[in-house]
N, C-alpha and C positions, 0 to 999 in steps of 0.2 A: 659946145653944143654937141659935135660928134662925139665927144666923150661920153657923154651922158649916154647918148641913144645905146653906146656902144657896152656899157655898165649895166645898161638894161638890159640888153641882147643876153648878155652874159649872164647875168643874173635868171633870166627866163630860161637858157638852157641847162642850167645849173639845176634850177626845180624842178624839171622836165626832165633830168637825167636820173635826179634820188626820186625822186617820185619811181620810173623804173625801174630802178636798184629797190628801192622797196616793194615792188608789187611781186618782184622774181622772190626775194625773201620769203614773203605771206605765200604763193604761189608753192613754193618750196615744203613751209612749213606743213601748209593745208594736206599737201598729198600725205607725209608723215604720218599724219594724225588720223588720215582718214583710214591708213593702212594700219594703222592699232587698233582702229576703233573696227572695222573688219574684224582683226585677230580676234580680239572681244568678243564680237557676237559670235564667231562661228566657236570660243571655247566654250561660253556661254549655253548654244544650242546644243553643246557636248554636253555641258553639267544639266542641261535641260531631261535630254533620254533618258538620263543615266537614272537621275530622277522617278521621270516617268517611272522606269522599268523595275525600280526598286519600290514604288508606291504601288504596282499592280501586284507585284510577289507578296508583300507584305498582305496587301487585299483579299487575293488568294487565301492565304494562311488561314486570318481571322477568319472568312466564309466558309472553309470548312471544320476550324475549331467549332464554332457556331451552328453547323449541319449535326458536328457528334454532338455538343451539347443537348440542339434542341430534340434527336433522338430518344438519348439517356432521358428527357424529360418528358417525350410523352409512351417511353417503356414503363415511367415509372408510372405516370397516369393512368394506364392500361392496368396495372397489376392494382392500385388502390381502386380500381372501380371495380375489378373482376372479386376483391374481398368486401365491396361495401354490400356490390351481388349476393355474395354468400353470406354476410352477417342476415341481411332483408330475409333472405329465401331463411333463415333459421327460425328469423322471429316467425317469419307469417308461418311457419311449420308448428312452433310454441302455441300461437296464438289460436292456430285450427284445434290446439289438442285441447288449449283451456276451455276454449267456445264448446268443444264436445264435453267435457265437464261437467261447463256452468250449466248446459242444459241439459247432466243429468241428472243434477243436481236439485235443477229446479222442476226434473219430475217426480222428484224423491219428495222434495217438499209439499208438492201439488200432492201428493198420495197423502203425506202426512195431515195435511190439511182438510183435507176432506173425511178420513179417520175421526181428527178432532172435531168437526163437524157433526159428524154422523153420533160420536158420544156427548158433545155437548146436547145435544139434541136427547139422549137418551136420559143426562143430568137431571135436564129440564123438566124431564118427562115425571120422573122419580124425586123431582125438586117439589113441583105439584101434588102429586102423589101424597108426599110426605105434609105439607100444608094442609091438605084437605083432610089428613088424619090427625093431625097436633089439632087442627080448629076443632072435628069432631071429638077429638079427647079433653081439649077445654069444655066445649059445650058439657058432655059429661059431666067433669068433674064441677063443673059452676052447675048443673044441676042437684049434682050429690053433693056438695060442702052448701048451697043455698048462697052463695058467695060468685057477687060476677066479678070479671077480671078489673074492669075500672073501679071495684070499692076492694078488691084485695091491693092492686096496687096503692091504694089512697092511705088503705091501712100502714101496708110498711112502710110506706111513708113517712107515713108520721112518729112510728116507732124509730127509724132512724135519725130521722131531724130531732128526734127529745134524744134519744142515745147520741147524736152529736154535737146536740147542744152542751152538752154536759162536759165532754170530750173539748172541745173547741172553748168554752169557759176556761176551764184544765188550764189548756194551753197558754190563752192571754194570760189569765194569773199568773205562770210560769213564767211566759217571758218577759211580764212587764215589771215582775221582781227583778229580773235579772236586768232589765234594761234599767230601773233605779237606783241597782246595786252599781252599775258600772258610770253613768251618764249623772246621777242627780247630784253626786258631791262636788263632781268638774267643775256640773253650769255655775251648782250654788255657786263653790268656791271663786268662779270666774266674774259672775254678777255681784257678789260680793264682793270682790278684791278691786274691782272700776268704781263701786259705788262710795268706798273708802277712801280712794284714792283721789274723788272729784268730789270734789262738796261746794255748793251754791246757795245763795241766799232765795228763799222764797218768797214773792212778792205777789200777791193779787192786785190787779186793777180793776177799779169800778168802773163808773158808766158817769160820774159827774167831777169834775174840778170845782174848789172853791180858790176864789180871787181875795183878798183882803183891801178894803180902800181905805183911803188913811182919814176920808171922815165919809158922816151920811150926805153930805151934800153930794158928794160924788155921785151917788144912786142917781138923783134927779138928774145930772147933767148928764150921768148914761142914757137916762130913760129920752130928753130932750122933750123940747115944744109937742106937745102933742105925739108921745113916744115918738118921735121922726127918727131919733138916732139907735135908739135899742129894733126896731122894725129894721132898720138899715143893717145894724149888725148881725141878726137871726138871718135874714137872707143873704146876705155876702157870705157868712161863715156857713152857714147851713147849722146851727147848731141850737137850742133855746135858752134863753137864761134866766134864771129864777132871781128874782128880787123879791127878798120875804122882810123877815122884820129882825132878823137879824142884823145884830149891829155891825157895820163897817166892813160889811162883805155879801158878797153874792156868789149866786151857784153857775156855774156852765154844766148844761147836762145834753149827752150824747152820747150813742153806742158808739162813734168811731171814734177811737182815740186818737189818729192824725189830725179830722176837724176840730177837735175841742185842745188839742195843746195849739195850733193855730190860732183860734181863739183866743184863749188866753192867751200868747203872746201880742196880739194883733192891741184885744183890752190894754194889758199891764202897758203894752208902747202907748196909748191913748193917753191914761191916765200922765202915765210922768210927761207926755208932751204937753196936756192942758187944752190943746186945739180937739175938741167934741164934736163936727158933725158931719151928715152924711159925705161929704168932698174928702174930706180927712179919714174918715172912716175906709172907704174904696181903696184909698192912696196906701195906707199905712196893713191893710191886709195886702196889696199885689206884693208891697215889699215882703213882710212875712213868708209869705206862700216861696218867695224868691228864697229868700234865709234859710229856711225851710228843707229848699227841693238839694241846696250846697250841704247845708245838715246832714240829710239823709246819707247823700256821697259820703261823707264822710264817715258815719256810724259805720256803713258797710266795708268801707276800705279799713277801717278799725278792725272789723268784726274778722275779715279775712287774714287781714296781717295778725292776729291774736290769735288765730288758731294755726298759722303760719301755709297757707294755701296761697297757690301763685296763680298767674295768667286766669283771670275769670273774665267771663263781659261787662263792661261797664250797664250795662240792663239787669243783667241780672245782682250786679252789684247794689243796684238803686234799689231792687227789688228785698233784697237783704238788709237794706236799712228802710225799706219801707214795716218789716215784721217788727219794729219794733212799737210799731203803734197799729199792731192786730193782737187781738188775745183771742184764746181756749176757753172757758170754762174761767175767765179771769186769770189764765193765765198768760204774760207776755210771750207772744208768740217766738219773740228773737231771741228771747233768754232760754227757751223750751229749745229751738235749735241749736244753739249754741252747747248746750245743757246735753243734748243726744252727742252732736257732733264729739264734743269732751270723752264720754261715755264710748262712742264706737274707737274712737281711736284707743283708747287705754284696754279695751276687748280685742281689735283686732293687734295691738302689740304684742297681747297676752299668745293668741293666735297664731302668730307670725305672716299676719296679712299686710297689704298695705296701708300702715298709720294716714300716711296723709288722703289718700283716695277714700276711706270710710269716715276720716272727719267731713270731707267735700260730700259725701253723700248724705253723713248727720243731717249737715249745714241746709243742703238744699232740697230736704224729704217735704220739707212745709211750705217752699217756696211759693206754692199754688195759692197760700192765703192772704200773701201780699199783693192780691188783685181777683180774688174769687167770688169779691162782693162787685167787682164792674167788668166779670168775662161770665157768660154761662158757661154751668159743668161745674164739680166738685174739683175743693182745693187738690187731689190727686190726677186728675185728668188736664187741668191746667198747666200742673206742673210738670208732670210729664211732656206735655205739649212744648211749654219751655223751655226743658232743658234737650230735648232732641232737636229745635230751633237754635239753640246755640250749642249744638254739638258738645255736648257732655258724654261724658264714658256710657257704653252700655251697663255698665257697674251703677251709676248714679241714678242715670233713667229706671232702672230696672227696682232699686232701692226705691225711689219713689211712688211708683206702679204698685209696690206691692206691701208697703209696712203698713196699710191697712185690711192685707188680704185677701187687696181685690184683684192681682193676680198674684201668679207662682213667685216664689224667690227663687232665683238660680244661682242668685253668688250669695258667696256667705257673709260678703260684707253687707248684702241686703238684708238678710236676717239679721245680722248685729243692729242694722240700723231699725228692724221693727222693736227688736229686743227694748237697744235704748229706750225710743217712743215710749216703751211701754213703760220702762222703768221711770224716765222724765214725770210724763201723768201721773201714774202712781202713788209718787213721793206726799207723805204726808202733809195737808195744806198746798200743795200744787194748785188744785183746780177748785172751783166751787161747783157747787149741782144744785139745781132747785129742786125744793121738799117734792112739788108733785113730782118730778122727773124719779130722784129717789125712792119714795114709795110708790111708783107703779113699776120699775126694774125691781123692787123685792117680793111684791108682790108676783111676778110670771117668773122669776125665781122657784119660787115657792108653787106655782101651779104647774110647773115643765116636771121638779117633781113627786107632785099627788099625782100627779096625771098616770102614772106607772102603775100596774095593777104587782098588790101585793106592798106597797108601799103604807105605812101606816101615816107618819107626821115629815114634813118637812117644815125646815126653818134655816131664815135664809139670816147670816152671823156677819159681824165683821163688817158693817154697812157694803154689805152684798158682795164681800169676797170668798167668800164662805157659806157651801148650801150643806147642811146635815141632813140626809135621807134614813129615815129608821124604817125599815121593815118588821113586817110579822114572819118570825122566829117559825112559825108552822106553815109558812106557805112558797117564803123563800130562801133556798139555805146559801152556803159560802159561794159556792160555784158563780148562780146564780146573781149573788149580790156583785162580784165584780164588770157581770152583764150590765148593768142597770146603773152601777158608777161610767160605764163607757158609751152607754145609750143617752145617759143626759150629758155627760158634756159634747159629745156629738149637738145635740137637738141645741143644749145654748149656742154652740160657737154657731150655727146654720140660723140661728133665730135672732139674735138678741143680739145689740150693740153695746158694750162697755168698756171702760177703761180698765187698767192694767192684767189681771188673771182670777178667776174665780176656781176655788176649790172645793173639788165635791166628798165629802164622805159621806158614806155609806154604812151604819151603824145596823150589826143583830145582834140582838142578845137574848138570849134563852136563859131562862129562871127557873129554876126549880124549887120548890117550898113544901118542909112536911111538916108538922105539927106533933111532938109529943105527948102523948098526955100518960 
């Protein structure tokens, strides 16, 4: 037990002794450290001054570099103001001398102007003056010659307009020789060498279809119970049909040849079906009219691909195989286009125009009449209307508008394409004309001109292609006569509506006769 206590004793003075022994160590070190750390600050407060006093010097420096700069910069400012001084003081010295100038300038002119003044004035005076003596010497002289001035003027007058009539005749003969000498072999040659080059069969249609049935019985069961079935067919188709006494056939008769080939196909399906009345009748034209409307597409997609024309509207497509069942004067309207179309393109090749865009405007000049009988307005106004609706060239529209001459031609492919027109028409057996229509165009032929004073016989040749004018030898001579060939065709083309060209001669002849005896 005293052991222990005694182990402890020992042990607690032990820790109690290093614990001392260590605090004298720390004790030790602390003063050390704190004596460096002194050293420190006070070199520190050394390199501090040292600092300072080198940052003020430097300071110094810069503030008076900076004193001589900002000097030198406002010496220099002083001396650029004292010259901008001087340039100002120069001008406004300039500007005093011009201002003295301009204003003596402008008393120079105020004198001159009142000068011209003063003589205008004196002009005027002497302008009057001189009027009242020329009127007093007219008076005069119109009482001594017996002659007032408005019948002397009237006189030469007239003496000049007969001396330039004559003069100005001259000249057309002149140039219109010369313009035939240069221009009439080309066109011939040109219209000749397309119309050689395209050749067409010519085909009239009439106004009626005949159907053949394979016996007379057939008539009656067209006609039906109390006509029921031929009444049914006239109204459905729109068209009338002649049952005469003709054997084993009857007539379809209709101006429109769309209704009356309908028709007829609607009939001839009847027949080979055998089933005759009104129910069958209705059934068997919807189809048709259907058959029909796929037809048409296709005549026109024919009709474009054959003349080799691309991208058109499917409308005005249908409308192109609609002209094959409108006619002219008998003739078929699609073939007449078709026919121009052929014709501008072999004239504008000749030309070096565009082939394909003057057949597109042949094709489409008549378009207007594949709907002109169910639009108001002339086949040209519709079709115009058309093809500016489906945006067609101003080239087509413009050919359309005007190859009847109801307005200007601008392109020349428009003019090829009246040209065609005209030639298509033209061609011998193309068109028919009734006798009246006929003889009253030859007749006002023939009166455009008697109607001309000095004119003896006219007569009109060539079923009215051809007007012969003979004059009197003593009333009108050469000059003269080429007046009077260009005065009537003037007056036809302004009057008168015809197909293809009329040509006028103008015929003098002077005879002389003596007798010997």
């Amino acid at each position: 037990m005293d052991k222990i206590l005694l182990s402890i004793l020992t042990l607690i003075v032990g820790i109690l002794v290093g614990g001392v022994i260590v605090w004298i160590i720390f004790s030790i070190k602390a003063s050390k450290a704190m004596s460096k750390a002194n050293k420190f600050i006070e070199e520190a407060k050394k390199e501090a001054e040292k600092n300072k006093r080198d940052a003020l010097l430097e300071l110094k420096e810069e503030s008076h570099k900076l004193k001589i700069q900002t000097d030198q910069e406002i010496k220099e400012k002083k001396l650029e103001i004292a010259q901008s001084e001087d340039r100002l003081l120069t001008r406004e010295n300039s500007l005093d001398k011009r201002e003295e100038m301009l204003q003596k300038r402008d008393n120079s002119l105020q004198e001159k102007e009142n000068d011209l003044l003063a003589k205008q004035k004196k002009l005027q005076e002497k302008e009057e003056k001189m009027d009242k003596l020329l009127k007093e010497e007219v008076e005069k002289l119109e009482s001594i010659a017996g002659f007032s001035k408005e019948k002397a003027r009237q006189l030469i007058m007239e003496r000049v307009e007969n001396d330039m009539e004559l003069e100005i005749t001259g000249y057309i003969k002149e140039q219109v020789s010369k313009a035939k000498v240069e221009a009439h072999e080309i066109a011939k040659q040109l219209i000749v060498n397309s119309m050689e080059r395209y050749a067409d069969d010519v085909v009239n249609l009439g106004t009626v279809s005949t159907i053949e049935l394979p016996s007379d019985d057939m008539k009656g069961r067209l006609i039906g119970r109390e006509g029921r079935n031929i009444r049914t067919i006239e109204s459905v188709t729109g068209v009338d049909l002649i049952i005469d006494d003709t054997p084993e056939a009857i007539v379809i008769s209709s101006f429109d040849p769309l209704r009356r080939e309908i028709a007829k196909i609607t009939i001839e399906t009847l027949i080979k079906d055998g089933r005759i009345h009104p129910g069958r009748i209705e059934e068997v034209y919807d189809k048709t009219v259907k058959d029909m409307n796929t037809k048409i597409m296709e005549m026109g997609n024919k009709t474009i691909s054959d003349l080799g024309i691309t991208r058109m509207d499917p409308e005005l497509i249908n409308l192109v195989g609609k002209l094959n069942f409108r006619t002219s004067y008998g003739q078929n309207a699609l073939q007449h286009s078709v026919e121009v179309a052929n014709l501008c393109g072999l004239m504008a090749a000749e030309l070096g125009e565009n082939v394909a865009l003057a057949k597109r405007a042949g094709l489409l000049h008549d378009i207007g009449k594949a709907i002109d009988f169910e639009v108001e307005g002339s086949h040209v106004e519709i079709g115009e209307e058309f093809a500016k609706k489906h945006h067609e060239a101003d080239v087509v529209i413009n050919s359309i508008a005007s190859h009847h001459g109801d307005a200007e031609a601008k392109y020349t492919i428009a003019v090829l394409v009246a040209t065609a027109d005209t030639l298509s028409a033209a061609r011998p057996g193309a068109r028919n004309d009734s006798l009246e229509n006929y003889i009253k165009r030859l007749e006002q032929l023939e009166e455009i001109g008697n109607s001309y004073e000095g004119v003896d016989k006219t007569y009109a040749m060539q079923a009215g292609r051809e007007l012969r004018v003979i004059v009197k030898p003593n009333e009108i001579d050469d000059a003269k006569s080429y007046k009077i060939a260009r005065d009537i065709k003037t007056q036809i083309e302004n009057e008168m509506q015809y197909p293809g060209t009329i040509k006028i001669t103008v015929i003098r002849e002077t005879r002389v006769q003596e007798e010997a005896k």
